[in-house]
PASE-882423 format. One record per residue (C-alpha): residue in three letters; x, y, z. Coordinates in steps of 0.001 Angstrom, whole numbers, plus 500000, padded with zeros to 6 digits. Example, Ala and Ser with C-alpha at 12.3 -4.5 7.8 and 13.67 -1.06 7.14 Angstrom:
2
Ala512300495500507800Ser513670498940507140
END
This chain:
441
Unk500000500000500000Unk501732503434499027Unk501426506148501343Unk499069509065500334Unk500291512663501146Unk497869514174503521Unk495006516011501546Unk495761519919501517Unk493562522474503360Unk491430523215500972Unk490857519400500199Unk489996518602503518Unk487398521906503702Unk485968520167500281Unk485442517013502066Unk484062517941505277Unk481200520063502800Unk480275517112501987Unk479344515803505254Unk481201515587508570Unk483343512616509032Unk482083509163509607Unk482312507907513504Unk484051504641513615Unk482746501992515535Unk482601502386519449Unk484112499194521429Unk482807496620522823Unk482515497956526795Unk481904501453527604Unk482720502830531184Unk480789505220533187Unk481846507393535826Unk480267505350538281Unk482467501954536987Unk479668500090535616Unk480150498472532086Unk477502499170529070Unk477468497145526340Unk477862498116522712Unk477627496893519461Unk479524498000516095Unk476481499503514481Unk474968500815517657Unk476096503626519717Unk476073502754523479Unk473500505407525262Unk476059507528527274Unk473525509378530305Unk474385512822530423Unk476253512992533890Unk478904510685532009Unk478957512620528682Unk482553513990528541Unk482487517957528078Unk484971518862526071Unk487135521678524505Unk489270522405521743Unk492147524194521880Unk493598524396517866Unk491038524627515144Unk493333523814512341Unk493693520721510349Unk493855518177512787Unk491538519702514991Unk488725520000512729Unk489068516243512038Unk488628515450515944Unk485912517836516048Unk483829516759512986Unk484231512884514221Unk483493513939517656Unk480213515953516484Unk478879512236516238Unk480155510752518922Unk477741509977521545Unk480538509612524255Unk481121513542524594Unk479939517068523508Unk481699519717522401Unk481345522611524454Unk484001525187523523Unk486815526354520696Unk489525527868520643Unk492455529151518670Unk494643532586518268Unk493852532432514600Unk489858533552515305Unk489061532950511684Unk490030528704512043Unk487079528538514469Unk484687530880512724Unk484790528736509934Unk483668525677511459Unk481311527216514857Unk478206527074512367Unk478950523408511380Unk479743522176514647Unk476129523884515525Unk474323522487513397Unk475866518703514267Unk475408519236517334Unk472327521570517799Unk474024524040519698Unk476932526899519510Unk479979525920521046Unk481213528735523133Unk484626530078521219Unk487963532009522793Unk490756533380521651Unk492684532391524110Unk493518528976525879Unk493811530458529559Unk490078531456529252Unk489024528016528345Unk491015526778531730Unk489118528663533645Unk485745527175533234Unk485042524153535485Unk482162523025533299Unk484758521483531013Unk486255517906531491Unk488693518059528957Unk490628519278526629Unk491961518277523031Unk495296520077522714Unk496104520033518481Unk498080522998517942Unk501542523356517108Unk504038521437518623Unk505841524098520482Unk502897524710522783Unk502014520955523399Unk503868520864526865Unk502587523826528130Unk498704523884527627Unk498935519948528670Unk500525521076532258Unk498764523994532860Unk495917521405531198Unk496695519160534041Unk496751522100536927Unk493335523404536449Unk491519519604536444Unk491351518659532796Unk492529515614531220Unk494006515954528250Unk494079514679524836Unk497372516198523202Unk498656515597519554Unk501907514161518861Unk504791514935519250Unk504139515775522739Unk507019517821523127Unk510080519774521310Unk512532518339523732Unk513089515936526754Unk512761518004529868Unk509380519665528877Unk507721515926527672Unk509262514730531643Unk507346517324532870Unk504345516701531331Unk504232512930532725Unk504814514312536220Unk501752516911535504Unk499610514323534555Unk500629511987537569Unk501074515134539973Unk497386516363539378Unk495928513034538604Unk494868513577535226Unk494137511334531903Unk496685512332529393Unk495976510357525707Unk498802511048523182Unk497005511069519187Unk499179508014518435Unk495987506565517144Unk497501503510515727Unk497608501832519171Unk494217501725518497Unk493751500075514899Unk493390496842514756Unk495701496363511955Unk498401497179514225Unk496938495374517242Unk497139492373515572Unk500285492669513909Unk502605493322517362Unk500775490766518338Unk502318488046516053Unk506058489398516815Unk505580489043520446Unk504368486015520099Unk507642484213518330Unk506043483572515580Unk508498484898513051Unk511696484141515869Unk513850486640517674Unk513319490227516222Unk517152491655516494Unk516257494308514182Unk513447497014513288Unk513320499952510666Unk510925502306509902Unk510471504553506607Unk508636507839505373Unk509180510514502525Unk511198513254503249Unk510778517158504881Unk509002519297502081Unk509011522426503283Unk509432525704501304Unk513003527617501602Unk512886531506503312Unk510043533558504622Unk508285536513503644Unk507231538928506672Unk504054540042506288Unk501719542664508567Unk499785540232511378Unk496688538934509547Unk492826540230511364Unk492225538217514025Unk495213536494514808Unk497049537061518132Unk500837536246516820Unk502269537247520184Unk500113534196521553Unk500901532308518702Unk504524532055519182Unk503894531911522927Unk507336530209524564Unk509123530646521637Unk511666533008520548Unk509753536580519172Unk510305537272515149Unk508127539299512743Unk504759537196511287Unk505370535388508318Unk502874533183506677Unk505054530250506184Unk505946530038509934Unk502279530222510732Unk501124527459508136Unk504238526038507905Unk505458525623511446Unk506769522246510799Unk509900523333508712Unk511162525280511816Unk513512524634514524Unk511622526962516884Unk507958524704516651Unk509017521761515215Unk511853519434516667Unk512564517638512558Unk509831518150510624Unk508739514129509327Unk511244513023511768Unk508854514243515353Unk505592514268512940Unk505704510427511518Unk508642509174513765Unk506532509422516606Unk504123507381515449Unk505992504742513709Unk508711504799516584Unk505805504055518977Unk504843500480517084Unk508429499718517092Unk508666500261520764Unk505285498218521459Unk506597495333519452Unk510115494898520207Unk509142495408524220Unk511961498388524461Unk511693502100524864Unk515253503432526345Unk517800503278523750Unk521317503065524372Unk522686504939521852Unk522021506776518986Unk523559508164515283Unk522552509760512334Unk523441511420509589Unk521581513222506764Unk521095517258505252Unk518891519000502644Unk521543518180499825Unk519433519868497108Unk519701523583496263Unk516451525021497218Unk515148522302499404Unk514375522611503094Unk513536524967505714Unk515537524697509014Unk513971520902509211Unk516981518462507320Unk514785516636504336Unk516550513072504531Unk517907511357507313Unk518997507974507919Unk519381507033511886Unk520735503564513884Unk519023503371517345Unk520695500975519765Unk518176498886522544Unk519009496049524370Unk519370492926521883Unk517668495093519148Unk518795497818516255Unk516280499919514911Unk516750502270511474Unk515068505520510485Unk514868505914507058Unk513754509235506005Unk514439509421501829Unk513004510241498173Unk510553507659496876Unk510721505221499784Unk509260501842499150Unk509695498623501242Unk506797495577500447Unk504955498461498081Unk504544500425501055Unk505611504186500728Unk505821504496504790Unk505795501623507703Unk507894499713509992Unk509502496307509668Unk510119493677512308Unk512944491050511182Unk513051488170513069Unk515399484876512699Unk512625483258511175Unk510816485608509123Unk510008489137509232Unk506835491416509229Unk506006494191507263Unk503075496677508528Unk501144500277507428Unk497893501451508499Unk496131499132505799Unk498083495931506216Unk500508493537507552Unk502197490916505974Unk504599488183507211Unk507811486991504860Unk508232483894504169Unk504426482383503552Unk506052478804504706Unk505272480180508174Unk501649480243507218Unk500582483477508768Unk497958485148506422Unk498319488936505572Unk495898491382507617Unk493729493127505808Unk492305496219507835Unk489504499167507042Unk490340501514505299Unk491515504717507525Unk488108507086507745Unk490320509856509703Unk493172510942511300Unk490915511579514317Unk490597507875515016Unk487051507544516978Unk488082504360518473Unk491232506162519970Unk488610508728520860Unk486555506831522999Unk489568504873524542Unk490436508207525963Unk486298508923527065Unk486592505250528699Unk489518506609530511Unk487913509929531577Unk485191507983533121Unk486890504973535058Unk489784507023535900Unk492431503686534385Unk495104505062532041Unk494395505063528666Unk495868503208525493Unk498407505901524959Unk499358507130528105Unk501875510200527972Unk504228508565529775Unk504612506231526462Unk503712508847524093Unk506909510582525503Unk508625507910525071Unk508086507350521400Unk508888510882521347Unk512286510809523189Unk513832508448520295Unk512893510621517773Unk514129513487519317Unk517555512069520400Unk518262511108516408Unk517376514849515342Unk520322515884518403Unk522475513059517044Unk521842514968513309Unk522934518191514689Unk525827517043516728Unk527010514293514191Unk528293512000516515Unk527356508912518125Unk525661509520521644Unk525113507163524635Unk521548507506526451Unk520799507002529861Unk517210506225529832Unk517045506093533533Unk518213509977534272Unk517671510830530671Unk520554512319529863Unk523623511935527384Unk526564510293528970Unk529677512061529389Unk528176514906526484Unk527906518227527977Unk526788519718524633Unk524451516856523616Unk522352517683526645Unk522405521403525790Unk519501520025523280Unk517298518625526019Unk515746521622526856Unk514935525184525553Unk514725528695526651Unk511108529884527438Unk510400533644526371Unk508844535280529221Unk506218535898530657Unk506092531851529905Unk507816528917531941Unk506943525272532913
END
């Protein structure tokens, strides 16, 4: 299966006019607040009563946060109660929709610190750019919400630590949009290489296309309605440019790698879940924007070697990748065979071993519903959910060492333990970054 670009904006815009996205199925149990299971079918919503409807808000009405709200409009398991972004015109675009799903106006703000301060709200769906992930989760966490937050979860180390002792501090739910712990497809396929079938996996890769991100900037007066002070929040100040706003993930100061923190993380994360490991050792890489023109701050290919115990695992970021027909995925080679896997299918290599290829749905959103109510399931019995942030962090630690091990370009030795480099005072410079006041953790 070749991997399909994400549709553009206006693509998306087209699609939702033509209805709002399609709720996947709910699961088989749903828990209420008081701890008592209700049944549910595939075609049948369970009945949710209203004390144990999750109220939710969210806080980035681009992209990705129109497809959570559109899938949650029809989701009996929560309402939408409140939007938000500094960009006023993403959430006037979509208030009337979301209205007429739902038969009535969310409440919108402008900004996030407003939407914290109503107790009416259970939680709160965090899908704005990555530099303000850590910071609206924890201050999330503080004022009683559980949190939903987009991966990557953070831009470095210290700040995604932080977050996991927010969430544990303040007893919170935090869910990390690594949906695919949630698909079936890739259920099923960690659970054949955990269960021997293709022998001792000593080795994992994982693949994507490269950064395509547009060279230079062009400042521009601050666009009506949009708050670009707020916008840049922690990081450093510079003058509004349109690429930086709509292209945040081709720089350094949002965006920890471009397709290296956006796809790693999720990729990284089935690697971890199948080969049972999620400290590496050590890490290298190498890799540039060799072609005149190409790239933003973000490097476009990369090719990276992460060490875990009795394991190797490869990032391959290049041009035209294909492994098994599959533009993007993650393979798991064992002694005996090996396992190929994307968000349609797995396979298994050689067919002597008799394992049949998995054939899964076809992906309605990236605003998985079943990841949706995983996280609902959680609000309401309190458990932690399928991606917890303590292993959303995780998955986002190994990406993030291999962009430091790109900008250093050396080999570097990991202490997963006290997370830090060993014996690499300049390595761990990169763990952390400079907040612009008046913000801090």
């Amino acid at each position: 299966m070749n991997h399909k670009p994400h549709p553009t904006r206006r693509q998306f815009i087209k699609g939702m006019a033509r209805g709002a996205i399609a709720a996947s199925a709910v699961g088989p149990f749903l828990w209420t607040r008081r701890g008592h299971a209700q049944e549910t079918t595939a075609t049948t919503p369970a009945k949710v009563a209203p004390e144990d409807v999750v109220r939710v808000a969210m806080i980035g009405c681009g992209t990705m946060g129109r497809a959570h709200m559109y899938a949650m409009a029809e989701n009996p398991n929560c309402e939408i109660v409140a939007l938000c972004d500094v960009y006023t015109p993403r959430y006037e675009e979509v208030v009337g929709n979301i209205e007429k799903l739902i038969g009535k106006r969310p409440d919108t703000y402008q900004d996030f610190r407003r939407v914290l301060d109503r107790k009416d709200i259970d939680a709160i769906f965090v899908p704005t750019p990555d530099h303000w992930h850590p910071l609206i989760t924890i201050l999330g966490c503080q004022a009683g919400k559980d949190v939903y937050v987009e991966k990557p979860v953070c831009p470095t180390v210290a700040e995604g630590r932080a977050m996991v002792t927010a969430a544990r501090r303040y007893g919170r739910v935090v869910q990390v949009g690594t949906q695919q712990r949630s698909m079936p497809v890739f259920q099923k396929a960690v659970e054949v290489v955990r269960s021997g079938k293709i022998g001792y996996v000593a080795n994992a890769s994982a693949w994507i296309d490269v950064n395509r991100f547009a060279v230079g900037e062009t400042p521009r007066p601050v666009p009506e309605g949009l708050d670009w002070d707020l916008w840049l929040g922690p990081a450093p100040w510079v003058p509004y440019s349109p690429q930086r706003q709509f292209g945040f993930m081709g720089w350094h100061d949002y965006c920890r790698g471009g397709q290296l923190t956006n796809w790693g993380v999720h990729l990284m994360d089935i690697v971890h879940w199948g080969i049972g490991q999620d400290r590496p050792l050590s890490v290298q890489a190498l890799g540039g924007s060799y072609r005149e023109g190409a790239g933003a701050d973000n490097y476009e290919t990369i090719e990276a070697v992460l060490e875990y115990p009795g394991c190797t695992v490869t990032w391959e970021q290049r041009h035209s990748p294909d492994h098994d027909n599959r533009g993007y995925g993650i393979q798991f080679q064992g002694t005996e065979g090996r396992l190929l896997v994307d968000r349609g299918t797995y396979r298994v290599y050689p067919e002597s071993l008799g394992i049949p290829e998995y054939v899964g749905e076809p992906e309605r959103s990236w605003a998985n519903t079943d990841h949706h109510n995983n996280f609902f399931d959680a609000v309401r019995s309190r458990r932690l959910p399928a991606a917890d942030i303590e292993q959303g962090f995780r998955s986002t630690t190994a990406v993030l060492l291999a962009g430091i091990a790109l900008k250093t370009r050396r080999r570097l030795d990991w202490d997963g333990e006290r997370e830090v480099f060993l014996h690499d005072d300049d390595a761990n410079r990169h763990l952390t970054r400079a907040y612009r006041a008046p913000w801090h953790l």
